[in-house]
MIDOSE-1310 file (N, C-alpha, C; in nm, 2 decimals, decimal comma, always signed):
residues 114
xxxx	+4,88/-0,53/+18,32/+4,81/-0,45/+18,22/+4,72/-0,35/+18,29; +4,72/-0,22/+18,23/+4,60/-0,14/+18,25/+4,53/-0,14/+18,14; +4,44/-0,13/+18,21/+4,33/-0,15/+18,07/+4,20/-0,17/+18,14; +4,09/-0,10/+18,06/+3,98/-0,04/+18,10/+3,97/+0,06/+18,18
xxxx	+3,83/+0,07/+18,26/+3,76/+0,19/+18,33/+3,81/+0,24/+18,41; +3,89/+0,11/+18,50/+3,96/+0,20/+18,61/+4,10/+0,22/+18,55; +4,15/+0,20/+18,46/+4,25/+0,23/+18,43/+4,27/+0,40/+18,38; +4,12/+0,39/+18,29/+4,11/+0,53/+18,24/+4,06/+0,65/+18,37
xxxx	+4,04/+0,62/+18,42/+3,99/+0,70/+18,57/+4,12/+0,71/+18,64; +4,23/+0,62/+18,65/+4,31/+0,64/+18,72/+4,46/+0,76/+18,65; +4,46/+0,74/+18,53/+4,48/+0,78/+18,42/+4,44/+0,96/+18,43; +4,30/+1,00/+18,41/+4,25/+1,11/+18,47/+4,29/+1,15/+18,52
xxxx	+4,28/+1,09/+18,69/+4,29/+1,18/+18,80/+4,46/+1,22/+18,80; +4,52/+1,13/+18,78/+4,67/+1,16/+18,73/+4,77/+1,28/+18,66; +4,63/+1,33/+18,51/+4,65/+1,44/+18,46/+4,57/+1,52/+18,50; +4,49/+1,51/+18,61/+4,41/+1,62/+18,64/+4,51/+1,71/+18,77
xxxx	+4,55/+1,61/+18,88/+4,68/+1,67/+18,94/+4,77/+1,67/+18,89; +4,82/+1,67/+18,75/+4,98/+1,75/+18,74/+4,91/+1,89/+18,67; +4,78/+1,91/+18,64/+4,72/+2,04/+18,59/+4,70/+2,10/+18,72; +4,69/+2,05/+18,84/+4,67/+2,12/+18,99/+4,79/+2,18/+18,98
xxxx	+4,89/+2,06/+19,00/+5,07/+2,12/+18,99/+5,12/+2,19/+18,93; +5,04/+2,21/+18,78/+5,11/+2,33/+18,72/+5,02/+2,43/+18,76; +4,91/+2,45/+18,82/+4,87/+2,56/+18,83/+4,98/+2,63/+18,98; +5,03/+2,54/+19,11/+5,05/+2,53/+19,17/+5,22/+2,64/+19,14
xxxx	+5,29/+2,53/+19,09/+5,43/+2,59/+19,01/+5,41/+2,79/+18,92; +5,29/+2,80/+18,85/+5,24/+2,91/+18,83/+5,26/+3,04/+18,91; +5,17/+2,97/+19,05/+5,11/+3,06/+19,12/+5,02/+3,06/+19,13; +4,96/+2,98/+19,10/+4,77/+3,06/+19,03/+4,72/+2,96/+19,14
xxxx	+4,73/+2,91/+19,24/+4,60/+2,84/+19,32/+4,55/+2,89/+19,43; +4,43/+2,87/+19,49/+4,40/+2,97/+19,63/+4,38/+2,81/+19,70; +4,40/+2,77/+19,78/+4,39/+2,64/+19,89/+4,32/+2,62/+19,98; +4,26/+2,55/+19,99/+4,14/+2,56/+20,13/+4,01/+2,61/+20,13
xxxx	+3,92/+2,60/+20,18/+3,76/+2,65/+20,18/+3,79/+2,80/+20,19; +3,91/+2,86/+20,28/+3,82/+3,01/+20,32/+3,89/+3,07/+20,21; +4,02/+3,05/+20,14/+4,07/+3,09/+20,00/+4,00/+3,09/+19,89; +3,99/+2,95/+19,88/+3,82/+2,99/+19,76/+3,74/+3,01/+19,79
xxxx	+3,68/+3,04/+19,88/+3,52/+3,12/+19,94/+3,59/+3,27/+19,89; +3,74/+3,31/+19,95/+3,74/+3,46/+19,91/+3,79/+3,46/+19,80; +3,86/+3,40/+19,70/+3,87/+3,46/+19,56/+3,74/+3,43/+19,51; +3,67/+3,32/+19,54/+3,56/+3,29/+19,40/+3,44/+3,42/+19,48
xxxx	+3,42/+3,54/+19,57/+3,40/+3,63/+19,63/+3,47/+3,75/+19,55; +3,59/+3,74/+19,49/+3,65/+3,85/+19,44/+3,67/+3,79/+19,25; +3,59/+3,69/+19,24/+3,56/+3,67/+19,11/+3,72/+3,58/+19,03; +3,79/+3,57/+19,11/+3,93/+3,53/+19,06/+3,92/+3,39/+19,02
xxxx	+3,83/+3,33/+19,01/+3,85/+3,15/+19,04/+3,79/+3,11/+18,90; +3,84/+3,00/+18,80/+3,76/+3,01/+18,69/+3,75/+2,80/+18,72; +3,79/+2,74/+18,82/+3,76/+2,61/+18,86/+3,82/+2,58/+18,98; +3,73/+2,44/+19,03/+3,75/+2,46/+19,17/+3,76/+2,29/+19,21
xxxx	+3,86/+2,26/+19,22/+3,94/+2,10/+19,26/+3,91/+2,09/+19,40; +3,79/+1,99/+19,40/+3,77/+1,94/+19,58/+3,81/+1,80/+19,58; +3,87/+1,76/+19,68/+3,89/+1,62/+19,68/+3,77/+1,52/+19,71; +3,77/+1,41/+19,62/+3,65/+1,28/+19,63/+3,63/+1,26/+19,74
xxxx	+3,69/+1,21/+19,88/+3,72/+1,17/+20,01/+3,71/+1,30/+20,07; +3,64/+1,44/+20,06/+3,57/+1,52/+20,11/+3,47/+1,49/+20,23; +3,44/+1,55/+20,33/+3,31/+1,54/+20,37/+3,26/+1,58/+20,31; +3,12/+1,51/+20,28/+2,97/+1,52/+20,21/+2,91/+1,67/+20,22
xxxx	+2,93/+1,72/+20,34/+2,89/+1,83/+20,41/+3,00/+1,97/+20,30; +3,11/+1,94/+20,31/+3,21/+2,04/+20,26/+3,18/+2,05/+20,13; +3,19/+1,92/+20,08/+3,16/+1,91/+19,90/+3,03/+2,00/+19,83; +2,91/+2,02/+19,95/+2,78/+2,07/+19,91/+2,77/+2,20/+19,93
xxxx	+2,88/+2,22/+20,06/+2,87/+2,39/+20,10/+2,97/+2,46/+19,95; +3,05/+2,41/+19,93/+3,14/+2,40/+19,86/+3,10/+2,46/+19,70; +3,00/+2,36/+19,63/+2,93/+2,36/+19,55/+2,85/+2,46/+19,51; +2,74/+2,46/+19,67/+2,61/+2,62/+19,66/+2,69/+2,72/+19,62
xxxx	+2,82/+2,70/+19,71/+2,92/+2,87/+19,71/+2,93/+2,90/+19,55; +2,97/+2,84/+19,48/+3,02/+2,83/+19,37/+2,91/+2,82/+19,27; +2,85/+2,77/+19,27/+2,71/+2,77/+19,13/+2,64/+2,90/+19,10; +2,64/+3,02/+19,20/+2,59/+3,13/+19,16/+2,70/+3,23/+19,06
xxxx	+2,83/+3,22/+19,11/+2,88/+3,26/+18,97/+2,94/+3,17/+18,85; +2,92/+3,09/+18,89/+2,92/+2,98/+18,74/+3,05/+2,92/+18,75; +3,14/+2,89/+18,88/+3,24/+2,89/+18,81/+3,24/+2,67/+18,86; +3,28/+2,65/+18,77/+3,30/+2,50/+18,75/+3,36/+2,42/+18,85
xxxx	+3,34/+2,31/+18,91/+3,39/+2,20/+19,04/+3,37/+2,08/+18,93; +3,56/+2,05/+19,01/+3,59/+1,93/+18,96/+3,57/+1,85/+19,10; +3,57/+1,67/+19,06/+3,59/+1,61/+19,21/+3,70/+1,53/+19,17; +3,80/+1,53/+19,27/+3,93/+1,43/+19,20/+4,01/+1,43/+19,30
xxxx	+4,08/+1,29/+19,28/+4,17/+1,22/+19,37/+4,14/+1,24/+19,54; +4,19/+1,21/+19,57/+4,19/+1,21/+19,74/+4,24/+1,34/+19,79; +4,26/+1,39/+19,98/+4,27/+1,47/+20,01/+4,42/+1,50/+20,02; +4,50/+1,36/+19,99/+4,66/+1,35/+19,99/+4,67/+1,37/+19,86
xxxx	+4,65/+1,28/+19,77/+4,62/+1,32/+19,66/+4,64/+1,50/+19,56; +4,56/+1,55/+19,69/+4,52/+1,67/+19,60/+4,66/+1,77/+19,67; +4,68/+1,78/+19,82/+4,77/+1,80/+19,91/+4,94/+1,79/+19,81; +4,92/+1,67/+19,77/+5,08/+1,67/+19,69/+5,10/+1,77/+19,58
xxxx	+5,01/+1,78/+19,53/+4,99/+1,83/+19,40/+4,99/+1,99/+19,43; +4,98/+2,05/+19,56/+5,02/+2,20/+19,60/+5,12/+2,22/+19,71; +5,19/+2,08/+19,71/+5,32/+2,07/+19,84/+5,19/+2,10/+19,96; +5,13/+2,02/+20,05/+5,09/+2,04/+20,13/+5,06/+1,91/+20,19
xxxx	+5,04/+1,84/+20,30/+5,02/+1,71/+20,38/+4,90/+1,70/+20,30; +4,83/+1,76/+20,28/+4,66/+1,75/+20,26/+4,60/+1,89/+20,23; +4,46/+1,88/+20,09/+4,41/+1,99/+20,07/+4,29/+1,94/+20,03; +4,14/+1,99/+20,06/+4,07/+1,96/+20,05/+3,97/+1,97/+19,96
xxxx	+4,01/+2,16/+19,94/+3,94/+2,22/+19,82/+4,08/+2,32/+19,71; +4,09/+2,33/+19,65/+4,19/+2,38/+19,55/+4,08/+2,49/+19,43; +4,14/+2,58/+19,43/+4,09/+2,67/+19,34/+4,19/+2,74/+19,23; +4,15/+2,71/+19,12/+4,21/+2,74/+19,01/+4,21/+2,87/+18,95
xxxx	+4,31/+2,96/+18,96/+4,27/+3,12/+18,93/+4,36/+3,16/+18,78; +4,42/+3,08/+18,73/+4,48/+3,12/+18,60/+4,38/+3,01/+18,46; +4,31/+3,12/+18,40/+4,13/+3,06/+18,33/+4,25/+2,93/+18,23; +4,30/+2,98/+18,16/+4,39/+2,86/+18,10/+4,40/+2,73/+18,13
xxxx	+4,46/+2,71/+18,26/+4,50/+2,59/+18,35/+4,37/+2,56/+18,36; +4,23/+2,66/+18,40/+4,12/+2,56/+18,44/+4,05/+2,50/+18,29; +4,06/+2,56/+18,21/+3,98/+2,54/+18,09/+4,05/+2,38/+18,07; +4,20/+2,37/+18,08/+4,23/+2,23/+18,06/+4,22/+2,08/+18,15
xxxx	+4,16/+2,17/+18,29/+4,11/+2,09/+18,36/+4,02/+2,08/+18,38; +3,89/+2,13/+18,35/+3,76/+2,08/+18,26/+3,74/+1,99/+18,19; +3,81/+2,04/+18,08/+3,85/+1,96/+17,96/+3,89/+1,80/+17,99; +4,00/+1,82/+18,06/+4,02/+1,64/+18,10/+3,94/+1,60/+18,20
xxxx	+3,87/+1,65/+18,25/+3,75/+1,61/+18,36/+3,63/+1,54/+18,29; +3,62/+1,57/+18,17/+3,50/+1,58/+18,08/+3,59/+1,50/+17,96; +3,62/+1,45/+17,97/+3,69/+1,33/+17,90/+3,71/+1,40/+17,75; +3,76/+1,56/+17,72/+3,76/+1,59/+17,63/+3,89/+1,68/+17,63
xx	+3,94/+1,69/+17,48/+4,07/+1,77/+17,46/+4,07/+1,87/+17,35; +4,10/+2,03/+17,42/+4,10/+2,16/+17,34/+4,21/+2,09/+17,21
């Protein structure tokens, strides 16, 4: 049985990377710290997928970069995790540039549906 908290958390992070994947299958993702440091720099990023199992250090630099133009950080799944979900061994930070795809991954981040 699934059922309860971790089930609904596991559930999440589940639909949160196939919303990575489809942004991925799109086109729309920039990958890695220095990709989203330079779109969310050229304003293109409307969310920004870091993996849980982040260093502490990355997740914060990560964050400051990001809160001056407002644009929204999710934390979810692991660094494999997040890596599958853009065909890659491993990804740490993921940046979401088609506003659509991010609005719905907000949305299920925040346990809510457009």
């Amino acid at each position: 049985d699934r059922e309860g908290p971790a089930a609904d958390g596991a559930e999440r992070v589940r639909k949160l990377l196939q919303l990575v994947a489809l942004a991925r299958r799109a086109g729309f993702p920039s990958v890695g710290p220095r990709a989203v440091r330079d779109a969310a720099r050229r304003s293109e990023l409307s969310v920004v997928v870091v993996a849980e199992d982040a260093a502490a250090n990355a997740r914060k630099r990560m964050h400051g970069l990001l809160v001056e133009p407002g644009i929204e950080v999710v934390e979810c799944g692991t660094r494999s995790d997040l890596g599958r979900a853009v065909g890659r061994p491993e990804a740490v930070v993921v940046g979401i540039r088609d506003r659509g795809i991010g609005r719905r991954i907000v949305s299920e981040a925040q346990g809510t549906t457009e």
